[in-house]
mmCIF file of the N, C-alpha and C atoms, coordinates in Angstrom:
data_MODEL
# 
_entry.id   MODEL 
# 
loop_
_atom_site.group_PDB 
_atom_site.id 
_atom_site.type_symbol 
_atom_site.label_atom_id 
_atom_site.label_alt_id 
_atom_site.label_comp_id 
_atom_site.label_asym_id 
_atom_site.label_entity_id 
_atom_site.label_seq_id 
_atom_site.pdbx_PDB_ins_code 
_atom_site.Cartn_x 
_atom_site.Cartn_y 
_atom_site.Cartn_z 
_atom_site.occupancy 
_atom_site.B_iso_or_equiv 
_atom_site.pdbx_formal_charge 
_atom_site.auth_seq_id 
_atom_site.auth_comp_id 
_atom_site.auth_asym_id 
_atom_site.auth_atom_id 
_atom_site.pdbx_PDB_model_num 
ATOM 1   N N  . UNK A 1 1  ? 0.821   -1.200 0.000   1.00 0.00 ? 1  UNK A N  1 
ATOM 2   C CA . UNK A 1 1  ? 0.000   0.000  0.000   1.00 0.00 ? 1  UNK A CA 1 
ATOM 3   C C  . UNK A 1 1  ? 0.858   1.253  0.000   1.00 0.00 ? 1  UNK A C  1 
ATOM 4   N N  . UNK A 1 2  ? 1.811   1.365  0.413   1.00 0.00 ? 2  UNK A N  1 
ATOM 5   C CA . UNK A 1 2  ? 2.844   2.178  0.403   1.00 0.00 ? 2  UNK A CA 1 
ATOM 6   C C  . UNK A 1 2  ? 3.068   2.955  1.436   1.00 0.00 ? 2  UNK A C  1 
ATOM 7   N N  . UNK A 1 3  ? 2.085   2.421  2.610   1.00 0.00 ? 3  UNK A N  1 
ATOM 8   C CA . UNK A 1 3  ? 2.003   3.731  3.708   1.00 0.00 ? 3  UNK A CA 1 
ATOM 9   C C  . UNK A 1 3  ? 2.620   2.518  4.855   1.00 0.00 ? 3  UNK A C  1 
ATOM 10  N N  . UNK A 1 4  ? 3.259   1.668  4.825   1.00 0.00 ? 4  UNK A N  1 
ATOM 11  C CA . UNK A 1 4  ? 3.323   0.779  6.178   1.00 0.00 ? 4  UNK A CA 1 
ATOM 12  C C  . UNK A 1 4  ? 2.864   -0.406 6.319   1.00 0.00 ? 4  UNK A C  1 
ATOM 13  N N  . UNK A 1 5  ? 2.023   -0.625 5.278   1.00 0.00 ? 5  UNK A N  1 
ATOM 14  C CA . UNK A 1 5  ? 1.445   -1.881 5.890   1.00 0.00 ? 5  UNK A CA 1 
ATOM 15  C C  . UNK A 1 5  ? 1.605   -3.280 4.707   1.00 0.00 ? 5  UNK A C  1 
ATOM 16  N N  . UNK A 1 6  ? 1.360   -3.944 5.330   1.00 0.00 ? 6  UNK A N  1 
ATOM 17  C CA . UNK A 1 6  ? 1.089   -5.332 4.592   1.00 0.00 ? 6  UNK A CA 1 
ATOM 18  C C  . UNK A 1 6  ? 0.411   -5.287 3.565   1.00 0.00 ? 6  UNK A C  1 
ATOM 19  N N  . UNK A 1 7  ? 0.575   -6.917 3.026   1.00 0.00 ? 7  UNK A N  1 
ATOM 20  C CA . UNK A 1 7  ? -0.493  -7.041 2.285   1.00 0.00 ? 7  UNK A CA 1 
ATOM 21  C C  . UNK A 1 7  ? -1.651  -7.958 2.950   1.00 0.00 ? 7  UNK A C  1 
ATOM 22  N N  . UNK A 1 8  ? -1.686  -8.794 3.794   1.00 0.00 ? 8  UNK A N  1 
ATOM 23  C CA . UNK A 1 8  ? -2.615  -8.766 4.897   1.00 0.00 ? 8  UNK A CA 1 
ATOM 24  C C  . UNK A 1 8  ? -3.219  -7.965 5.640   1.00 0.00 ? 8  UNK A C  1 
ATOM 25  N N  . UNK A 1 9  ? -2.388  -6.772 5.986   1.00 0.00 ? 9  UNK A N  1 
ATOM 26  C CA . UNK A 1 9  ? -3.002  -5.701 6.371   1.00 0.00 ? 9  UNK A CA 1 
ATOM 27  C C  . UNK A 1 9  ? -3.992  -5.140 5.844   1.00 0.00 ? 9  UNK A C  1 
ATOM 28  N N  . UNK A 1 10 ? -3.648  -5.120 4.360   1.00 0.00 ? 10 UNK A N  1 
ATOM 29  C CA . UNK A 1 10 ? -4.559  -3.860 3.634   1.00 0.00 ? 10 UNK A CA 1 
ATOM 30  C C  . UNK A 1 10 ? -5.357  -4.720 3.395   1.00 0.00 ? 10 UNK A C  1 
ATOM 31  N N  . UNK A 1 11 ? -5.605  -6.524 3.027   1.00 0.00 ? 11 UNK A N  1 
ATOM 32  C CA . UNK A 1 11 ? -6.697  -6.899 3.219   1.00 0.00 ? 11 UNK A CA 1 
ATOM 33  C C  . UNK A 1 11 ? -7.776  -7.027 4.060   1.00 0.00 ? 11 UNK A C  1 
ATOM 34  N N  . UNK A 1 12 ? -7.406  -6.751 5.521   1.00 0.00 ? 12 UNK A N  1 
ATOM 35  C CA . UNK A 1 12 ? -8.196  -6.618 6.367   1.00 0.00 ? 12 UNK A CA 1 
ATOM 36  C C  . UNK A 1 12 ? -8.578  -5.139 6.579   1.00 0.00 ? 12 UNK A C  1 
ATOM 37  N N  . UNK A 1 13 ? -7.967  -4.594 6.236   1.00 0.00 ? 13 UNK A N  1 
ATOM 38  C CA . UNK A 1 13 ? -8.682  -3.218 6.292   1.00 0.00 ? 13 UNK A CA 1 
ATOM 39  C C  . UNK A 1 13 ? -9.665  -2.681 5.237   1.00 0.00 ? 13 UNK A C  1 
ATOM 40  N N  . UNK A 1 14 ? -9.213  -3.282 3.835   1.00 0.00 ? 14 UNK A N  1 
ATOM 41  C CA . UNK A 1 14 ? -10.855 -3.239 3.059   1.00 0.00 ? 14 UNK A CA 1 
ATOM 42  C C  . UNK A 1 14 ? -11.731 -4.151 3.224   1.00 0.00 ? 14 UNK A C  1 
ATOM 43  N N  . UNK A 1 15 ? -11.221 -4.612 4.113   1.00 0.00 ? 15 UNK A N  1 
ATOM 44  C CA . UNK A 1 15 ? -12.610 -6.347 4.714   1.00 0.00 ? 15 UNK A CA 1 
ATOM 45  C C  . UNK A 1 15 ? -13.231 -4.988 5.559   1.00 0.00 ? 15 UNK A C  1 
ATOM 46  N N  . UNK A 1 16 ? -13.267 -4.580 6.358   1.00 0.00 ? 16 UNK A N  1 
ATOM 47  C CA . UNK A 1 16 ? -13.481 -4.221 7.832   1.00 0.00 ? 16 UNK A CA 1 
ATOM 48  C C  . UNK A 1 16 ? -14.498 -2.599 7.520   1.00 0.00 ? 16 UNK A C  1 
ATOM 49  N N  . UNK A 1 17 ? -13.504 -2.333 6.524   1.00 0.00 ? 17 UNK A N  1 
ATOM 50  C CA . UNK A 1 17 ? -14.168 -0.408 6.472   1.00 0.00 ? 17 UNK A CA 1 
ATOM 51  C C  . UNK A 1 17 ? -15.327 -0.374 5.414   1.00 0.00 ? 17 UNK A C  1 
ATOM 52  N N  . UNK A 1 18 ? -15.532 0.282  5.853   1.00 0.00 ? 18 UNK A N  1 
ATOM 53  C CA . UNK A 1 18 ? -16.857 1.153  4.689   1.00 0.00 ? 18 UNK A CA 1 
ATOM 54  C C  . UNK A 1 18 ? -16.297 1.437  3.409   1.00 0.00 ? 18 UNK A C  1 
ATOM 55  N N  . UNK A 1 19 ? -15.845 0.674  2.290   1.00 0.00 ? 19 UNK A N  1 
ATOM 56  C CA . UNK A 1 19 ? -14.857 1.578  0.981   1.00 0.00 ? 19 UNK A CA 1 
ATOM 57  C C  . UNK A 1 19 ? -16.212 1.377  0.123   1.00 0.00 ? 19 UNK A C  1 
ATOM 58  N N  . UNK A 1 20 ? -16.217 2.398  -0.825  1.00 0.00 ? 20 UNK A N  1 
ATOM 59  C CA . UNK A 1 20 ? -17.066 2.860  -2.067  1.00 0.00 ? 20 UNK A CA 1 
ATOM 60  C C  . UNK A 1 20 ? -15.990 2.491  -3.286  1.00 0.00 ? 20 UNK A C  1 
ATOM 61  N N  . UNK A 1 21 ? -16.315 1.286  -4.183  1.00 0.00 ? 21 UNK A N  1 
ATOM 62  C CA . UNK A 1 21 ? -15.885 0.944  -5.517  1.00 0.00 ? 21 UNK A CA 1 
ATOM 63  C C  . UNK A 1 21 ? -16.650 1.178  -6.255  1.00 0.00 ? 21 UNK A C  1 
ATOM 64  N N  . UNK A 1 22 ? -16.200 2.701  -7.365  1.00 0.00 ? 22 UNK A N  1 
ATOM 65  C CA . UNK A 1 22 ? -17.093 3.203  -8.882  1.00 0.00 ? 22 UNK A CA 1 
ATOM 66  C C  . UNK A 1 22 ? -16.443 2.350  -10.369 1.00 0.00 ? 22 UNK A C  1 
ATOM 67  N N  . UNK A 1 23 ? -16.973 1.927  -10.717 1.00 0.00 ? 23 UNK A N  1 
ATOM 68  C CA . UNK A 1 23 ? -16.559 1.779  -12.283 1.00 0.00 ? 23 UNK A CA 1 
ATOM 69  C C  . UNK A 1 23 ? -16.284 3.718  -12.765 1.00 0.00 ? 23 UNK A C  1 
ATOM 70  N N  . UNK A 1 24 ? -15.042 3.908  -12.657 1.00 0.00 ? 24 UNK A N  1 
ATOM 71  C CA . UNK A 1 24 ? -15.324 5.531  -13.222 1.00 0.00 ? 24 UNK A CA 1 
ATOM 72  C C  . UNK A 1 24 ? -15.578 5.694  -14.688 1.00 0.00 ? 24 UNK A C  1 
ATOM 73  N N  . UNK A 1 25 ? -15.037 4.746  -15.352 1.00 0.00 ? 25 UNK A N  1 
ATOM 74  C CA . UNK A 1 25 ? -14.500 4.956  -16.984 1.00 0.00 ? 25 UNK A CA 1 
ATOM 75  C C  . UNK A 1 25 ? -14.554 3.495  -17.503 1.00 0.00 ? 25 UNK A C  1 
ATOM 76  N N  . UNK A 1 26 ? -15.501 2.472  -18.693 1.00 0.00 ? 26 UNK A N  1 
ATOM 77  C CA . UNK A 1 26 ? -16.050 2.124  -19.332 1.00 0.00 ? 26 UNK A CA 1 
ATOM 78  C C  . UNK A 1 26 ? -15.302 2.021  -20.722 1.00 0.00 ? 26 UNK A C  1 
ATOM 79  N N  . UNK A 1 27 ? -15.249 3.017  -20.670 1.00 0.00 ? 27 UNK A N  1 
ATOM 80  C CA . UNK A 1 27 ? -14.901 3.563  -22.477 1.00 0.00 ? 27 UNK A CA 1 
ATOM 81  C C  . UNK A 1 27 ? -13.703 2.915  -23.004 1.00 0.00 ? 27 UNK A C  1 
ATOM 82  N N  . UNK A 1 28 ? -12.595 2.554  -22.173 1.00 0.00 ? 28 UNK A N  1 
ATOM 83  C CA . UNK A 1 28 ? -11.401 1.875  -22.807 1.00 0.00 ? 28 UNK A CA 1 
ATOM 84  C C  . UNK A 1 28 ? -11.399 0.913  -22.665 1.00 0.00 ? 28 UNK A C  1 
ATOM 85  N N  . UNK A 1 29 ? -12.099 -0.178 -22.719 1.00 0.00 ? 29 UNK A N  1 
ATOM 86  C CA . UNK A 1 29 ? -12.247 -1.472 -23.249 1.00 0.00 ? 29 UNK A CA 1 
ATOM 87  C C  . UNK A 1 29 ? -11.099 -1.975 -23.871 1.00 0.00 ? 29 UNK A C  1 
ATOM 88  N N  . UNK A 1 30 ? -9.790  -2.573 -23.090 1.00 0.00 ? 30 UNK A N  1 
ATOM 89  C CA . UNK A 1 30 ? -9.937  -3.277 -21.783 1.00 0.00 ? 30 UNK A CA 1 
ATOM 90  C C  . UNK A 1 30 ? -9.687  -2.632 -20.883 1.00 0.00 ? 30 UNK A C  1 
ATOM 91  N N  . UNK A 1 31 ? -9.262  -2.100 -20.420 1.00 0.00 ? 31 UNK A N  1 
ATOM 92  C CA . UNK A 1 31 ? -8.784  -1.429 -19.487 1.00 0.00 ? 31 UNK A CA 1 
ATOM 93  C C  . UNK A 1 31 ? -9.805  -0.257 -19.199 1.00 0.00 ? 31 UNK A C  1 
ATOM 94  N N  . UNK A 1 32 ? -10.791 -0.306 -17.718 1.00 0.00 ? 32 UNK A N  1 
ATOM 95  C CA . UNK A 1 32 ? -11.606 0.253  -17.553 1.00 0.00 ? 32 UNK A CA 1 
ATOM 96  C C  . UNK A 1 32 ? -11.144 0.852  -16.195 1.00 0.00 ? 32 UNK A C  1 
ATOM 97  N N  . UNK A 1 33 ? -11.822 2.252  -15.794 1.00 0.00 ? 33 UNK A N  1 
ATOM 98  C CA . UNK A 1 33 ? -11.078 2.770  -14.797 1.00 0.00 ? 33 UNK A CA 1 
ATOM 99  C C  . UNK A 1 33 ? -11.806 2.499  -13.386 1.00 0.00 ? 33 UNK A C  1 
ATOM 100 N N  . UNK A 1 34 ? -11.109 1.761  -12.228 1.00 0.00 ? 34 UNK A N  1 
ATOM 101 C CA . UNK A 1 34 ? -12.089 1.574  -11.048 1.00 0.00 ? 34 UNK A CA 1 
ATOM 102 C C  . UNK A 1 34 ? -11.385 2.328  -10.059 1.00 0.00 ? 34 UNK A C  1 
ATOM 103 N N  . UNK A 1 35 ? -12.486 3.154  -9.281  1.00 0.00 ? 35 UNK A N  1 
ATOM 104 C CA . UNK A 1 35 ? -11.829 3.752  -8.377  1.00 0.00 ? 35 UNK A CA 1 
ATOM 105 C C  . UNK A 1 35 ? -12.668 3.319  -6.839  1.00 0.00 ? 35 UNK A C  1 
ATOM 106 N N  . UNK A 1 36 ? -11.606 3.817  -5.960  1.00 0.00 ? 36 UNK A N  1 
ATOM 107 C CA . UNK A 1 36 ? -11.794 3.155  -4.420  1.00 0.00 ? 36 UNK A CA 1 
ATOM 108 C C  . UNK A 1 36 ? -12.153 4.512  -3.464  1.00 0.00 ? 36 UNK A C  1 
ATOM 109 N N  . UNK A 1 37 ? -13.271 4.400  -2.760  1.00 0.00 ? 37 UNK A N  1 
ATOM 110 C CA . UNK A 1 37 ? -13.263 5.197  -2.161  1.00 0.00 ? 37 UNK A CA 1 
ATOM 111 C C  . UNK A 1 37 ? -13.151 4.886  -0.751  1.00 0.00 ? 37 UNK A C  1 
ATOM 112 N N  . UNK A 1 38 ? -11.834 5.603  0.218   1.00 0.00 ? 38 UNK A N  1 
ATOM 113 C CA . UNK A 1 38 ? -11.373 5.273  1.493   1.00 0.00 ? 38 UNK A CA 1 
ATOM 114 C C  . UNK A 1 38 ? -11.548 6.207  2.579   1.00 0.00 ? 38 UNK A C  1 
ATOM 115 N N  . UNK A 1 39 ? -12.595 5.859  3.681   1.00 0.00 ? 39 UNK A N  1 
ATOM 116 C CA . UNK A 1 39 ? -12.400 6.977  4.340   1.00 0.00 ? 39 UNK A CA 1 
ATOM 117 C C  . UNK A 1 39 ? -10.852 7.401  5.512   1.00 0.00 ? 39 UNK A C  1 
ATOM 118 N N  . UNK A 1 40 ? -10.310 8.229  5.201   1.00 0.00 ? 40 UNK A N  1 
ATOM 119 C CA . UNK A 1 40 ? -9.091  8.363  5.645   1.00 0.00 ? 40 UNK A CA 1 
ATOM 120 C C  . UNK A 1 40 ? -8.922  8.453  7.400   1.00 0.00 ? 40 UNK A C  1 
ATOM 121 N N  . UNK A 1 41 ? -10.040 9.022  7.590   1.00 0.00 ? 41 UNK A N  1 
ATOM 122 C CA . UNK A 1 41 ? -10.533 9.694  9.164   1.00 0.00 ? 41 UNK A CA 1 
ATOM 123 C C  . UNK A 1 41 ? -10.097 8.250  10.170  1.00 0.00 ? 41 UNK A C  1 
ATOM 124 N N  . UNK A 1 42 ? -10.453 6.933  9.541   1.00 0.00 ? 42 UNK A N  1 
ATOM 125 C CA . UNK A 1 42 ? -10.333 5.993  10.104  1.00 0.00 ? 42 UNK A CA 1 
ATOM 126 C C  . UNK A 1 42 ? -8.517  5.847  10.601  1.00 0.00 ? 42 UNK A C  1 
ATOM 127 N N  . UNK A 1 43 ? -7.971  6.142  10.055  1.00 0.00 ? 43 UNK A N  1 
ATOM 128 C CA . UNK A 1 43 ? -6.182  5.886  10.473  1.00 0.00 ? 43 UNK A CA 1 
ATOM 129 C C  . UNK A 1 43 ? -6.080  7.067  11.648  1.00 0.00 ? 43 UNK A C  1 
ATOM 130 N N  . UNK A 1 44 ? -7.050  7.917  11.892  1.00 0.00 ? 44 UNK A N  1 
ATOM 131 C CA . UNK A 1 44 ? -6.457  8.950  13.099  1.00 0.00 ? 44 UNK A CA 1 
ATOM 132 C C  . UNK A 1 44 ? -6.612  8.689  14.445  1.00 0.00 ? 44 UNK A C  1 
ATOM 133 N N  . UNK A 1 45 ? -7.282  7.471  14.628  1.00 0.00 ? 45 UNK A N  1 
ATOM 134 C CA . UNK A 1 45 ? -7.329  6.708  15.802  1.00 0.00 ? 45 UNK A CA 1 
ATOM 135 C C  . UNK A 1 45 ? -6.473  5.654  15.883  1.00 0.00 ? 45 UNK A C  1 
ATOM 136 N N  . UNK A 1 46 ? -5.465  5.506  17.000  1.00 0.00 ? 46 UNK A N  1 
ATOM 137 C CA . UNK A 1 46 ? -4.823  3.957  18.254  1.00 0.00 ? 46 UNK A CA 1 
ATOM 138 C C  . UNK A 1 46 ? -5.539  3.252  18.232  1.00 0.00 ? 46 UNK A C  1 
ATOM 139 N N  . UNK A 1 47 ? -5.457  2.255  17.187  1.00 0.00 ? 47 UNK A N  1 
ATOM 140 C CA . UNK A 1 47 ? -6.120  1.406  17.965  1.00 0.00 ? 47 UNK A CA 1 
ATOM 141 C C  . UNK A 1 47 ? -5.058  -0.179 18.612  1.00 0.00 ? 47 UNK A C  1 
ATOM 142 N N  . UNK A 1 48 ? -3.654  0.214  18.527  1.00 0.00 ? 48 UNK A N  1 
ATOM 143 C CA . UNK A 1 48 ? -2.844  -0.542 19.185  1.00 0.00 ? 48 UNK A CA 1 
ATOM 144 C C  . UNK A 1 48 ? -3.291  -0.988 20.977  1.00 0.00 ? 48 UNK A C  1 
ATOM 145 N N  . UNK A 1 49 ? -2.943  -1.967 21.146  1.00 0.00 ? 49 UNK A N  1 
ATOM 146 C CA . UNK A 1 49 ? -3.817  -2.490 22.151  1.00 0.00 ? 49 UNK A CA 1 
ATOM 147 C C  . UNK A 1 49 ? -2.584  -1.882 23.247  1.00 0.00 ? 49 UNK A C  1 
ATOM 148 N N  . UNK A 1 50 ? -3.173  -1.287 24.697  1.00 0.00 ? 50 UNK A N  1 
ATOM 149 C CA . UNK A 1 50 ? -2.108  -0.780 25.778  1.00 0.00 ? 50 UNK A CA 1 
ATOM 150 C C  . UNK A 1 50 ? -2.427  -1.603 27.276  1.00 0.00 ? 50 UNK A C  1 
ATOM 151 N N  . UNK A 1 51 ? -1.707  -1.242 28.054  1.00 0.00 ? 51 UNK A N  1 
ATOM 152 C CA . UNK A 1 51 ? -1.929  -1.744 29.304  1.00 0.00 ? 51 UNK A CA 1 
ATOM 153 C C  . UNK A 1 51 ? -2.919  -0.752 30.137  1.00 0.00 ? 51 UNK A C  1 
ATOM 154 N N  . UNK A 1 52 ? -3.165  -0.579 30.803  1.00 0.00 ? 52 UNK A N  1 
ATOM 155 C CA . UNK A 1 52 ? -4.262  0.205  31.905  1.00 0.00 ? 52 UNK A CA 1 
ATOM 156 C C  . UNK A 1 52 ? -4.048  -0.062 32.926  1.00 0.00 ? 52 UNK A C  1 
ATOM 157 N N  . UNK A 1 53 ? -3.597  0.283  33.619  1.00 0.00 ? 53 UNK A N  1 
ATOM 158 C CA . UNK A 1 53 ? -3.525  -0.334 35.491  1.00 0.00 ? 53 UNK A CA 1 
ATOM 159 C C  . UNK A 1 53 ? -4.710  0.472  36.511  1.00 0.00 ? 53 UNK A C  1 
# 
């Protein structure tokens, strides 16, 4: 993905989130354009697990 993570990673993270997939572009047959929509807001939270005493 290029930001850190796996490729397990990034599969579980488009398992898990809300992503929006458009067919954008059709027209070039074969090669048609798909785009991903990610909400980013989700990476601004820890969710690394901590201790608490």
């Amino acid at each position: 993905m290029g930001v850190g993570y796996g490729g397990e990673q990034a599969y579980v993270i488009l398992g898990v989130v809300p992503v929006e997939f458009r067919i954008s572009c059709i027209v070039t047959i074969p090669n048609p354009t798909v785009t991903l929509y990610l909400p980013v807001d989700i990476f601004d939270r820890d969710v690394l697990p901590t201790t608490r005493h």
